[in-house]
NUFI-814398 format. One record per atom (N, C-alpha, C, CB): residue number from 0; atom name; x, y, z negated. Coordinates in nm, 3 decimals. Last residue first. Glycine has a CB too. Layout:
BEGIN
> NUM / CA / X / Y / Z $
...
//
This chain:
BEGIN
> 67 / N / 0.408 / -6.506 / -6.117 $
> 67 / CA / 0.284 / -6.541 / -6.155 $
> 67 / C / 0.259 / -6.672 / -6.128 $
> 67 / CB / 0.191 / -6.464 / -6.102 $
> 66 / N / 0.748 / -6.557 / -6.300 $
> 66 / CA / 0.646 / -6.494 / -6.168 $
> 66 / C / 0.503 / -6.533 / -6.187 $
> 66 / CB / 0.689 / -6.558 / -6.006 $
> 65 / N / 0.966 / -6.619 / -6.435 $
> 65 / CA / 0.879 / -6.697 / -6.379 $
> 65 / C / 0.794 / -6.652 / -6.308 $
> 65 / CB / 0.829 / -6.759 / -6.448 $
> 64 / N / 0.936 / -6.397 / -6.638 $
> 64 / CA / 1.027 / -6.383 / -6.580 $
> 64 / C / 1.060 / -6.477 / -6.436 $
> 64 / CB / 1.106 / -6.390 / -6.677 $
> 63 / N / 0.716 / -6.404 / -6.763 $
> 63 / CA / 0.700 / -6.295 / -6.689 $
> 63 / C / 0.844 / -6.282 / -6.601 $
> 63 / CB / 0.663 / -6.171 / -6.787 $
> 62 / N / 0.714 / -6.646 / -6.915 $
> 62 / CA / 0.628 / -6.689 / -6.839 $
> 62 / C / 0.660 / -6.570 / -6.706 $
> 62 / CB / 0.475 / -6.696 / -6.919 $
> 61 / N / 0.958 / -6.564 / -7.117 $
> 61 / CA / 0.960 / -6.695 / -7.001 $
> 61 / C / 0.845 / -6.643 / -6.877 $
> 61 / CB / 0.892 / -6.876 / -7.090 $
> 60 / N / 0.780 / -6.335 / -7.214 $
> 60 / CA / 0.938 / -6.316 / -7.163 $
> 60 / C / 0.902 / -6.449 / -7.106 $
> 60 / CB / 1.092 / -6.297 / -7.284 $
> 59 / N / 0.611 / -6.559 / -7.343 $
> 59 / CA / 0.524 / -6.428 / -7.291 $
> 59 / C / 0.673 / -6.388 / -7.189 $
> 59 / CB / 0.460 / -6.278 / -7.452 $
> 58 / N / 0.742 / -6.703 / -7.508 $
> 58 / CA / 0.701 / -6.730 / -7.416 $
> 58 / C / 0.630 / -6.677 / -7.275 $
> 58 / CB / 0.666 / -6.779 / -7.464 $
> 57 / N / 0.931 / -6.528 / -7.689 $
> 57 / CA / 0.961 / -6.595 / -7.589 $
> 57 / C / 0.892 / -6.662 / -7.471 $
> 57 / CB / 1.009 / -6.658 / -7.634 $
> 56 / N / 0.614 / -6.444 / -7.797 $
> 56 / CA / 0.712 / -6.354 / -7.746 $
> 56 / C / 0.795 / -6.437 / -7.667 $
> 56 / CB / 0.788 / -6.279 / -7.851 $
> 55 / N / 0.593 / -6.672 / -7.939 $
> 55 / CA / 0.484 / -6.672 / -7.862 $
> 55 / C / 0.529 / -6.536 / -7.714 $
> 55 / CB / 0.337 / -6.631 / -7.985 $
> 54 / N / 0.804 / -6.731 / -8.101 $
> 54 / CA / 0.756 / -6.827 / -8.017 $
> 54 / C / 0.671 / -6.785 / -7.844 $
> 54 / CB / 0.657 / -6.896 / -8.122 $
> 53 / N / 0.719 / -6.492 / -8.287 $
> 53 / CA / 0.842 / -6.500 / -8.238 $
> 53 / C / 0.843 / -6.598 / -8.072 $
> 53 / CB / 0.931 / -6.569 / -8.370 $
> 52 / N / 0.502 / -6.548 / -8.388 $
> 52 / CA / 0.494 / -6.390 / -8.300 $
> 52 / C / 0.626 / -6.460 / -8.224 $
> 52 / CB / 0.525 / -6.192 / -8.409 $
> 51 / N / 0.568 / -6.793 / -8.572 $
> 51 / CA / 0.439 / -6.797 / -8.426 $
> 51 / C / 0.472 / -6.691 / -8.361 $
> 51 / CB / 0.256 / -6.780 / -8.458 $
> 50 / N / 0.763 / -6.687 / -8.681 $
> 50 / CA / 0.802 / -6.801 / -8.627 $
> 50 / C / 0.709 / -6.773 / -8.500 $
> 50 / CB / 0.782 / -6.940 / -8.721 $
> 49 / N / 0.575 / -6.502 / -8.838 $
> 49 / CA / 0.699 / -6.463 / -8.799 $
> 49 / C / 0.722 / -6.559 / -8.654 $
> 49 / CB / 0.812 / -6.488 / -8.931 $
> 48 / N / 0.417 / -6.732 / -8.960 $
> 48 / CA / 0.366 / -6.598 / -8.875 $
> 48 / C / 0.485 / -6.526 / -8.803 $
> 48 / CB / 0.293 / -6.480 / -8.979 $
> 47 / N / 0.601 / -6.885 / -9.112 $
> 47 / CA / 0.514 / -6.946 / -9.046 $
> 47 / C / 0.490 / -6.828 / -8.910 $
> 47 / CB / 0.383 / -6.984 / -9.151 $
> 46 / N / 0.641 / -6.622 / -9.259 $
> 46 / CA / 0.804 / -6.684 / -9.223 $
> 46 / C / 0.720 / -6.752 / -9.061 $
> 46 / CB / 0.897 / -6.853 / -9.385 $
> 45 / N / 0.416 / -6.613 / -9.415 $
> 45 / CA / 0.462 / -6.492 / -9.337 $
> 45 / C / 0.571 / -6.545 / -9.265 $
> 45 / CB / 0.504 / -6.365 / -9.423 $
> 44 / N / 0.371 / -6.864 / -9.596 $
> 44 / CA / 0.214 / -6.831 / -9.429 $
> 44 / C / 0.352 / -6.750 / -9.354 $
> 44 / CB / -0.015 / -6.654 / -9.474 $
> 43 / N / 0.560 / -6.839 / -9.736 $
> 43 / CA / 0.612 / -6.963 / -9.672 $
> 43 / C / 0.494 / -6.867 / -9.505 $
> 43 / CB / 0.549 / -7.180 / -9.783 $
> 42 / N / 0.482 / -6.639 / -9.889 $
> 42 / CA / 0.611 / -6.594 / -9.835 $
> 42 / C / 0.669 / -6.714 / -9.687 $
> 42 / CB / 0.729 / -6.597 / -9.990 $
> 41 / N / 0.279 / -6.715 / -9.971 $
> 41 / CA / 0.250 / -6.617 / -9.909 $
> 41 / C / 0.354 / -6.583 / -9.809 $
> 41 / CB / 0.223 / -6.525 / -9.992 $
> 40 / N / 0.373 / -6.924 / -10.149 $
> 40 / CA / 0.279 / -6.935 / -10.016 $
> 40 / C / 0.294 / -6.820 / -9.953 $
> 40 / CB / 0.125 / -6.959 / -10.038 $
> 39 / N / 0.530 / -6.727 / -10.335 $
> 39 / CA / 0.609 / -6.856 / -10.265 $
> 39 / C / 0.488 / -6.917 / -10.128 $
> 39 / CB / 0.641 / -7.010 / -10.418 $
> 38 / N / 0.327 / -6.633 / -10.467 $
> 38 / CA / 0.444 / -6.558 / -10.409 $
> 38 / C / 0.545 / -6.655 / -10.277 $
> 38 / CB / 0.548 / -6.518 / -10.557 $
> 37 / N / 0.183 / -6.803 / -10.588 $
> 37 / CA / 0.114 / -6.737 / -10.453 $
> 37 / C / 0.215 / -6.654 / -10.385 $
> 37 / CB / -0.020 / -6.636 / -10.485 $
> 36 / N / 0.340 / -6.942 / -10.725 $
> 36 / CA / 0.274 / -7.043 / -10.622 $
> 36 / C / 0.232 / -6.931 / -10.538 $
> 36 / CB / 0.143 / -7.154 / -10.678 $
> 35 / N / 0.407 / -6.743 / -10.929 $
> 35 / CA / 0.500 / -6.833 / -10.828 $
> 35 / C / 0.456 / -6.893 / -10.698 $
> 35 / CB / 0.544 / -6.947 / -10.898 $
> 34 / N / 0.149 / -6.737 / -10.987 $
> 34 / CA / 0.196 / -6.618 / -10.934 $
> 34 / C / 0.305 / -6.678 / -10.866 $
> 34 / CB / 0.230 / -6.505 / -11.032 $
> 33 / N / 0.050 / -6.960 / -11.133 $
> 33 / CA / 0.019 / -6.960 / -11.036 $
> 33 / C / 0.055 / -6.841 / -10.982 $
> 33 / CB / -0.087 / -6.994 / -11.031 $
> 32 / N / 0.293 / -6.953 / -11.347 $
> 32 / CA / 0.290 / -7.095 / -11.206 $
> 32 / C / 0.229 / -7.036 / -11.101 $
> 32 / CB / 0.185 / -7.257 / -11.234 $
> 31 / N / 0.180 / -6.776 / -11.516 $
> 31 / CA / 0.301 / -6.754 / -11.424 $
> 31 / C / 0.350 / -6.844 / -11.309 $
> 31 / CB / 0.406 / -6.747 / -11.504 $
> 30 / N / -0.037 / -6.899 / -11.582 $
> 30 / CA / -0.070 / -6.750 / -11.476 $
> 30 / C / 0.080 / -6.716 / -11.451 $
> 30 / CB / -0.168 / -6.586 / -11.566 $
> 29 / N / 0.096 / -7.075 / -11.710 $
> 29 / CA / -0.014 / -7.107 / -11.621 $
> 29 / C / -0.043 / -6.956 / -11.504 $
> 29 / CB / -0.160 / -7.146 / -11.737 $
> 28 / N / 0.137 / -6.913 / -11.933 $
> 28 / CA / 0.255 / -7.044 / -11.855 $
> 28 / C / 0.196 / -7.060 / -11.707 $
> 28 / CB / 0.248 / -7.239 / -11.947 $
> 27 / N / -0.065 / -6.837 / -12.040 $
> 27 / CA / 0.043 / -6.752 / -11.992 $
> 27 / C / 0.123 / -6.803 / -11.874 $
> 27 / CB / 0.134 / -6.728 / -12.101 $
> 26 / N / -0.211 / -7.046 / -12.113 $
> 26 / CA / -0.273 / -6.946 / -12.028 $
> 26 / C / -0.182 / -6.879 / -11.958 $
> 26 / CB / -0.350 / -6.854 / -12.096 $
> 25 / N / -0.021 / -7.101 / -12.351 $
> 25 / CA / -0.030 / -7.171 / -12.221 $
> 25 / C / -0.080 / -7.145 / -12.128 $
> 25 / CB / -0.065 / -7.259 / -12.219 $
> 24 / N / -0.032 / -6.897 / -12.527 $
> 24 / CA / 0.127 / -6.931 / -12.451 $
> 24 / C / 0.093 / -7.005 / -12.300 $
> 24 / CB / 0.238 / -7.064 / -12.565 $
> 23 / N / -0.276 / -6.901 / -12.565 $
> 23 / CA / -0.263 / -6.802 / -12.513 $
> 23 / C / -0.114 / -6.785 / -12.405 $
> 23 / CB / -0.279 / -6.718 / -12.625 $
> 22 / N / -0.313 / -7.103 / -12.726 $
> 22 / CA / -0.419 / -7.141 / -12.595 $
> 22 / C / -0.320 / -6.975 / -12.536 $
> 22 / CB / -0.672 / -7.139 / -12.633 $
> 21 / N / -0.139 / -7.106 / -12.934 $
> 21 / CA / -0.115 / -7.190 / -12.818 $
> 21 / C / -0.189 / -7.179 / -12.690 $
> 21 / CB / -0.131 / -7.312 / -12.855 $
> 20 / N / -0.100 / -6.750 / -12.991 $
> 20 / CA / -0.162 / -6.864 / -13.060 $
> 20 / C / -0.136 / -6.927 / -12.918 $
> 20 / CB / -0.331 / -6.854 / -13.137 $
> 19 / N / 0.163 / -6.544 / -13.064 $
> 19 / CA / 0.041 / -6.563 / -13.003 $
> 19 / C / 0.006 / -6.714 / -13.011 $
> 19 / CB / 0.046 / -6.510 / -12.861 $
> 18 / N / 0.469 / -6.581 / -13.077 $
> 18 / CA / 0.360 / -6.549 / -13.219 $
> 18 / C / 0.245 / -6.534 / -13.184 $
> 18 / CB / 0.380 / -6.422 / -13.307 $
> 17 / N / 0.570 / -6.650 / -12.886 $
> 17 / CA / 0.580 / -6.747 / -12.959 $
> 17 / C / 0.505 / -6.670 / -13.143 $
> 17 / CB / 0.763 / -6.802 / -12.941 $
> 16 / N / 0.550 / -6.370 / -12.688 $
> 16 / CA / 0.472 / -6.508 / -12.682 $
> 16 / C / 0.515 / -6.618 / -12.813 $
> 16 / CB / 0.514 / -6.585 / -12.524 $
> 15 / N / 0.805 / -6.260 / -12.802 $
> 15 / CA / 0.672 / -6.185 / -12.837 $
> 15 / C / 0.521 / -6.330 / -12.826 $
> 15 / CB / 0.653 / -6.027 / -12.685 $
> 14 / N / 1.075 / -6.392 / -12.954 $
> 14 / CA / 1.021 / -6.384 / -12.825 $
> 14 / C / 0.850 / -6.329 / -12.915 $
> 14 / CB / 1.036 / -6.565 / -12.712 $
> 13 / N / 1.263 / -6.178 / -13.186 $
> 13 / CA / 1.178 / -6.282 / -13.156 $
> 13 / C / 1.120 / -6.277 / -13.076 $
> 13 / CB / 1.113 / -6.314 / -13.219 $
> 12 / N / 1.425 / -5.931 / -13.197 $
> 12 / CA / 1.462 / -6.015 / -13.119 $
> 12 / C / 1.350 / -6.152 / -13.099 $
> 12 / CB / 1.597 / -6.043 / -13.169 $
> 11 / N / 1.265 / -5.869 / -13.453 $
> 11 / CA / 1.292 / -5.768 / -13.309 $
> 11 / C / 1.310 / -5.844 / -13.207 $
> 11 / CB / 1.422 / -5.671 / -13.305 $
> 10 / N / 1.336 / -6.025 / -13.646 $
> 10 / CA / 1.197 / -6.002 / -13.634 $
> 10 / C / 1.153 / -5.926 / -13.478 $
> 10 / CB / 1.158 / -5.906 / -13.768 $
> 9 / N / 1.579 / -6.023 / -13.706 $
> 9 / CA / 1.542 / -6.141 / -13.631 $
> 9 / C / 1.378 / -6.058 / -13.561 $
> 9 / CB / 1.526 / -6.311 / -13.757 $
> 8 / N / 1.674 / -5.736 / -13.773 $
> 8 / CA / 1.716 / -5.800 / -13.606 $
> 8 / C / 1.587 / -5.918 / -13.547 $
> 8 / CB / 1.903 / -5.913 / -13.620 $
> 7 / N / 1.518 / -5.758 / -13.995 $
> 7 / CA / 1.449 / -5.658 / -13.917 $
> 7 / C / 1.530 / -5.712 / -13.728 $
> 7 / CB / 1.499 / -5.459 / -14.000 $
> 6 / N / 1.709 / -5.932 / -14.136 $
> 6 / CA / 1.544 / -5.977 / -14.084 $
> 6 / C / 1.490 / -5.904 / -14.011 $
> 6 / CB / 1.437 / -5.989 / -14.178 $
> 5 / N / 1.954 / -5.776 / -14.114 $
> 5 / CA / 1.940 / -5.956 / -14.042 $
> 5 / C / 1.772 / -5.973 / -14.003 $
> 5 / CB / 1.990 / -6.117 / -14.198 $
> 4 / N / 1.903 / -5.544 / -14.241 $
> 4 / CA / 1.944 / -5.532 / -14.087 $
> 4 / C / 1.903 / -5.711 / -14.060 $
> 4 / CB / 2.152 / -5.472 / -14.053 $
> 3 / N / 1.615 / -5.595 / -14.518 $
> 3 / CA / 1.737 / -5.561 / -14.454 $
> 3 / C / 1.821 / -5.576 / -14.307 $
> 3 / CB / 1.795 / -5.607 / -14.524 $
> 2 / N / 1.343 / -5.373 / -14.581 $
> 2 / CA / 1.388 / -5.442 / -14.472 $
> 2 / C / 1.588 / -5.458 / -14.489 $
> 2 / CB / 1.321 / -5.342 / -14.324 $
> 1 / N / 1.205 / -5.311 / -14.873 $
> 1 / CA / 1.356 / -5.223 / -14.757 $
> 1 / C / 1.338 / -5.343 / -14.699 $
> 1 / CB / 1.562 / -5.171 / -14.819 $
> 0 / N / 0.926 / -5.119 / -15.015 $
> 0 / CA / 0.970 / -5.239 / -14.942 $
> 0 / C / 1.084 / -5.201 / -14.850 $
> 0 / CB / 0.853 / -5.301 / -14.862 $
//
């Protein structure tokens, strides 16, 4: 059996998910939403947390510069 260069390209170049069966593409799809979603929360809580240290520091500086 010879392979020639065009089918052995296509066969190489074919996305790997589109020869796995549907429940598996979409499982896939799905565990990449929800990695987005936790990358993107995680990133929104830390900015949030940032903001609060930040806030809370100016206020700590205000209050000590204000006297008791």
């Amino acid at each position: 059996m010879t392979l020639d260069p065009p089918a052995l390209l296509r066969a190489i170049s074919k996305p790997r998910f589109a020869t796995l069966p549907l429940t598996n593409k979409f499982s896939g799809k799905l565990f990449l939403e929800f990695r987005n979603y936790f990358f993107l929360s995680r990133k929104i809580l830390w900015n949030f947390l940032r903001i609060g240290i930040a806030s809370e520091l100016s206020r700590g500086i205000q209050s000590h510069r204000d006297g008791p």
